[in-house]
C-alpha positions in Angstrom: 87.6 14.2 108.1 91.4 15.7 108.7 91.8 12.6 111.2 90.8 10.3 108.6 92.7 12.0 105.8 95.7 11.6 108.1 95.3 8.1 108.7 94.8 7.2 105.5 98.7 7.5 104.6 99.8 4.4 106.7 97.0 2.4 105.8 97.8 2.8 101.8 101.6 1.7 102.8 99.8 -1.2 104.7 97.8 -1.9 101.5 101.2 -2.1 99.0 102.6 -4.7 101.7 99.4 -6.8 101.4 99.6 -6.0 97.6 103.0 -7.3 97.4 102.1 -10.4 99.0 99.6 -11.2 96.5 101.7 -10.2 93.3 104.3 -12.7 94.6 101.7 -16.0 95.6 99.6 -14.7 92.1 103.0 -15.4 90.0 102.6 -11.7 88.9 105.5 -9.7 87.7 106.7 -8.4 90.8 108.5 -5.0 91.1 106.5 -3.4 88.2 103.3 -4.3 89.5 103.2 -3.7 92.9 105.1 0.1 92.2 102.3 0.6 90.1 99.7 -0.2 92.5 101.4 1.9 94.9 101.9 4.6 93.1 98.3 4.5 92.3 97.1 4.2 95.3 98.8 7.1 97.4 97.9 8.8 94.0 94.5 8.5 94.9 94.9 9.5 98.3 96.6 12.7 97.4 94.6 14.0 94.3 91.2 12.5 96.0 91.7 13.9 99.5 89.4 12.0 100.7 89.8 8.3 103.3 90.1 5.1 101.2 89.4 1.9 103.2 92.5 -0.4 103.0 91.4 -3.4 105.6 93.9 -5.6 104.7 91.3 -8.1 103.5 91.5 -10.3 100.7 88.1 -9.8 99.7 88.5 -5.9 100.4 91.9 -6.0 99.0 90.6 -7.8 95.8 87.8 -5.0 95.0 90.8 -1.9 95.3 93.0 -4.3 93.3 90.8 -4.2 90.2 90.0 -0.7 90.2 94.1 -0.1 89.9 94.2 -2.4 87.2 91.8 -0.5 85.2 93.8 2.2 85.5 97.3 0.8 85.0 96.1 -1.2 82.4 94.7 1.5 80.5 98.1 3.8 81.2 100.9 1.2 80.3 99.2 0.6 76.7 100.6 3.3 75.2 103.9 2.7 77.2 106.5 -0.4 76.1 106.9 -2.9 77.8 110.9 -1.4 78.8 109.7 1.8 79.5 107.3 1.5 82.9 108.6 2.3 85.9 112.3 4.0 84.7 114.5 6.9 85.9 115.7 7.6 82.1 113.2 7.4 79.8 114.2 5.4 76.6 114.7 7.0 72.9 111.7 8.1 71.5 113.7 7.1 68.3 116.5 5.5 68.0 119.2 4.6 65.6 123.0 3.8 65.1 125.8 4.1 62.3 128.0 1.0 62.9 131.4 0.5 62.6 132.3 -1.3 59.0 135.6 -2.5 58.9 137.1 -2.2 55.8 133.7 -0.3 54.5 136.0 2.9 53.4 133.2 4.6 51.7 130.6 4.0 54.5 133.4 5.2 57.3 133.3 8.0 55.5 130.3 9.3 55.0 128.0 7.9 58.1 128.8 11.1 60.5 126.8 12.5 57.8 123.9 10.3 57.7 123.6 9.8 61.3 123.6 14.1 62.1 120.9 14.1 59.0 118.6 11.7 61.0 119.0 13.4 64.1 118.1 16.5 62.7 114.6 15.1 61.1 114.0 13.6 63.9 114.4 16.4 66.2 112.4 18.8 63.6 109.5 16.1 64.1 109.5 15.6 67.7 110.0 19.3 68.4 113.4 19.2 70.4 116.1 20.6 70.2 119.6 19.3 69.4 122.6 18.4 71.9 125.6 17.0 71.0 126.8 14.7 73.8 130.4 15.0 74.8 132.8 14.1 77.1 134.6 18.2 78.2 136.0 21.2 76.2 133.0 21.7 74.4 134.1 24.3 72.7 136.3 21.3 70.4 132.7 20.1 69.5 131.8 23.4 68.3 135.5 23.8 66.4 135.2 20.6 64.4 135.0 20.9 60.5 132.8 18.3 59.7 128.9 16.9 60.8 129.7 17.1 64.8 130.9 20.5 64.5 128.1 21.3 62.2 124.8 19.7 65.1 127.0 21.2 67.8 126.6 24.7 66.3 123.5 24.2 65.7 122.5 23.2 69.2 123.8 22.3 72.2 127.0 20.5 73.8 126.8 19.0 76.8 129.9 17.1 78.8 130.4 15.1 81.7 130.0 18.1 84.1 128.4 20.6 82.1 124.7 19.1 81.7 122.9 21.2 79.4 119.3 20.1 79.3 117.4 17.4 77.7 117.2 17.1 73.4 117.3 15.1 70.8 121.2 13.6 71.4 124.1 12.4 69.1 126.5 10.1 70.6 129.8 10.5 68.1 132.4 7.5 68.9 130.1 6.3 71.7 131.9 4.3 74.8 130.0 3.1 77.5 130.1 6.0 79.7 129.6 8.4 76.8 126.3 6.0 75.8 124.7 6.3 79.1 125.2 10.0 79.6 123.7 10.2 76.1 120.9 8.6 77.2 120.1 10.5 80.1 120.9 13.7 78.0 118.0 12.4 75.7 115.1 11.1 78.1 112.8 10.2 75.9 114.2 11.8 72.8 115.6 10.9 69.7 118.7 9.3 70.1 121.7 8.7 67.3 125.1 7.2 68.0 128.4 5.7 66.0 130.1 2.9 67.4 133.7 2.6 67.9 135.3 -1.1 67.1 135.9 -2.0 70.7 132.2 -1.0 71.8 129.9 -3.0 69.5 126.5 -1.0 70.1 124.4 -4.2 68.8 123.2 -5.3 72.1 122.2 -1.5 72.9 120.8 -1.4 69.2 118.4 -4.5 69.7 117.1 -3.4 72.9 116.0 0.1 71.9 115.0 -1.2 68.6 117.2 1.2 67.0 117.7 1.9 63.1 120.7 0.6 61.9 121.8 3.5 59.6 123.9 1.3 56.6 120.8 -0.8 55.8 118.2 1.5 57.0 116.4 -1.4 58.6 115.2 -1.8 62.8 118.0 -3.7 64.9 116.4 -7.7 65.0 116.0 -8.5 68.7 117.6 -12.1 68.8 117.8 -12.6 72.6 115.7 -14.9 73.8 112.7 -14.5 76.4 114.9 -16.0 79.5 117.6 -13.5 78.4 115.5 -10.8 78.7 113.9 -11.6 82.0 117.5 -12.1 83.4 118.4 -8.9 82.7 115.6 -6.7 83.9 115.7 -8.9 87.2 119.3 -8.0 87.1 119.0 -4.7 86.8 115.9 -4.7 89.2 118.5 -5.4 92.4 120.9 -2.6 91.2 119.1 0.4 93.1 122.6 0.7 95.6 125.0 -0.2 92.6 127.3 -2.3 91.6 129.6 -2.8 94.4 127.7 -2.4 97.3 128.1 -6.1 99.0 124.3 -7.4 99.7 123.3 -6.7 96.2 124.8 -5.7 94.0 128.0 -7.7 94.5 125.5 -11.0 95.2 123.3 -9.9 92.1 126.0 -10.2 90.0 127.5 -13.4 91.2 124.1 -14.6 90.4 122.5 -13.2 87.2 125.6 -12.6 85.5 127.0 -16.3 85.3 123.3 -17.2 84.4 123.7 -15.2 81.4 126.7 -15.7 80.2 125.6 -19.8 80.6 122.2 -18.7 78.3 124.6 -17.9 75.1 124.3 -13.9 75.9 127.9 -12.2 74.9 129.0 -9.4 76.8 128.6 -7.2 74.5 124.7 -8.0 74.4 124.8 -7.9 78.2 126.0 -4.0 78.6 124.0 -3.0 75.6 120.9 -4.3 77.2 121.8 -2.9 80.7 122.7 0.8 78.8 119.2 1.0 77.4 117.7 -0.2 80.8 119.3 1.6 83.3 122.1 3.7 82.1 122.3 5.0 85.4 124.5 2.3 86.8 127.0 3.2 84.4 127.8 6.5 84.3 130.9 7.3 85.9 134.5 5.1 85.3 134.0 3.5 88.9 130.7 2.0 87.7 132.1 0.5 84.7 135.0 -0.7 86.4 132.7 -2.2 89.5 130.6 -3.9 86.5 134.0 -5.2 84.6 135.3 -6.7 88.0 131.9 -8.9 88.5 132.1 -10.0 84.8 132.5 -13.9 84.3 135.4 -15.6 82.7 134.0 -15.8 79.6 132.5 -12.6 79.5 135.8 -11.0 80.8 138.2 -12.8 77.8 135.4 -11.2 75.4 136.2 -7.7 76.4 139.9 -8.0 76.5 139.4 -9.1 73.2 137.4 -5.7 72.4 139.9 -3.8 73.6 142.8 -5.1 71.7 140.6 -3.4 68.8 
């Protein structure tokens, strides 16, 4: 039984090459769907211990293949359809104070509102709170108003000072700050307050997040192509940005295709943020990103940050 437990391992590998075959010729989604099938194969092997037959079969394949199914089917349907298969979980809640030019009163006041929501939403979920910053925390902690009053309260956590995982306020978010907001909430609530040359609309839509001056959900207005781009996009990313066979050739790819589809760039980071913030979470990964951006795309953030 040990020699068949041992043999087992290769043949379950053998199984998710078959398995990848078929997901491709079926016209099935194809990273998502064959990781899951893998992972719940060698699942099986592990928890199981025991041999599974793998004869790389169709007929043999086929009867394997619906007992996964069953099982993925029945996991993902409490999971959205964004969420399988990620390093950073996405918000648990979500929401966002936007910038109002002009709107005095609402300038104002939102720290305010967006610290209250975070802190209901944190008592609910049962986390606690982090303020995400960028260093010094102790400036967080010395601040007067809201941010100094959540950073007290909680946590502060910076670029190189991780502090744990919580419900997360992003104050004057930037890209870089966004995505190490994100990571810094895994699966937590989630607040931020946009600056004018970072609109957070395209990150807003894609995590469904509150918009905090109307108190209604962000309306998802990209389109069904858009959003396949973009999570085939970020699908080839797993050596980053600038590494030449992918990255560089994913982007001279997808990113044009975009751009062609009517998606701004502003929608474009946004929707990678909430994805996979993990491709841009240092300076040289925005600026590998910025450097791969099309014409159009590229006049459109010049134009951001002339704001």
């Amino acid at each position: 039984m040990a020699n068949a437990q041992t043999s087992t391992a290769p043949r379950a590998f053998s199984a998710f090459r078959f398995a990848r075959a078929e997901a491709r010729a079926d016209g099935q989604p194809g990273r998502r769907r064959r990781d899951a099938i893998l992972f719940a194969v060698l699942d099986a092997w592990f928890s199981r211990r025991q041999p599974l037959d793998f004869s790389p079969t169709v007929a043999n394949f086929k009867a394997h293949l619906s007992v996964v199914e069953r099982t993925v089917t029945s996991t993902s349907a409490t999971v959205g359809k964004d969420a399988q298969m990620r390093c950073t979980d996405p918000p648990k809640a979500a929401a966002w104070a936007p910038w109002l030019d002009g709107d005095r009163d609402w300038l104002m006041r939102r720290d305010a509102v967006a610290a209250q929501w975070l802190i209901k939403a944190a008592r609910k979920e049962g986390s606690s709170l982090v303020v995400q910053g960028t260093s010094h925390a102790n400036d967080y902690r010395d601040n007067r108003g809201p941010l100094g009053q959540l950073a007290r309260k909680g946590k502060v956590a910076t670029y190189r000072s991780p502090v744990g995982h919580g419900a997360t306020y992003a104050h004057h978010a930037d890209i870089r700050l966004l995505v190490n907001a994100m990571t810094t909430a895994d699966g937590r609530s989630l607040v931020a307050t946009e600056i004018p040359n970072v609109p957070l609309h395209g990150w807003a839509m894609a995590v469904s997040a509150i918009n905090l001056h109307t108190g209604e959900p962000t309306v998802d207005t990209r389109t069904a192509e858009q959003g396949e781009l973009v999570e085939a996009f970020v699908d080839q990313l797993y050596n980053g940005w600038s590494h030449k066979q992918v990255g560089r050739r994913a982007s001279a790819y997808y990113l044009p295709k975009l751009a062609e589809s009517g998606m701004i760039y502003a929608e474009f980071v946004g929707s990678v943020v909430a994805l996979d913030p993990a491709h841009l979470d240092s300076n040289s990964d925005i600026e590998a990103m910025r450097k791969a951006l099309p014409p159009r795309w590229e006049a459109e953030r010049r134009a951001l940050s002339r704001l």
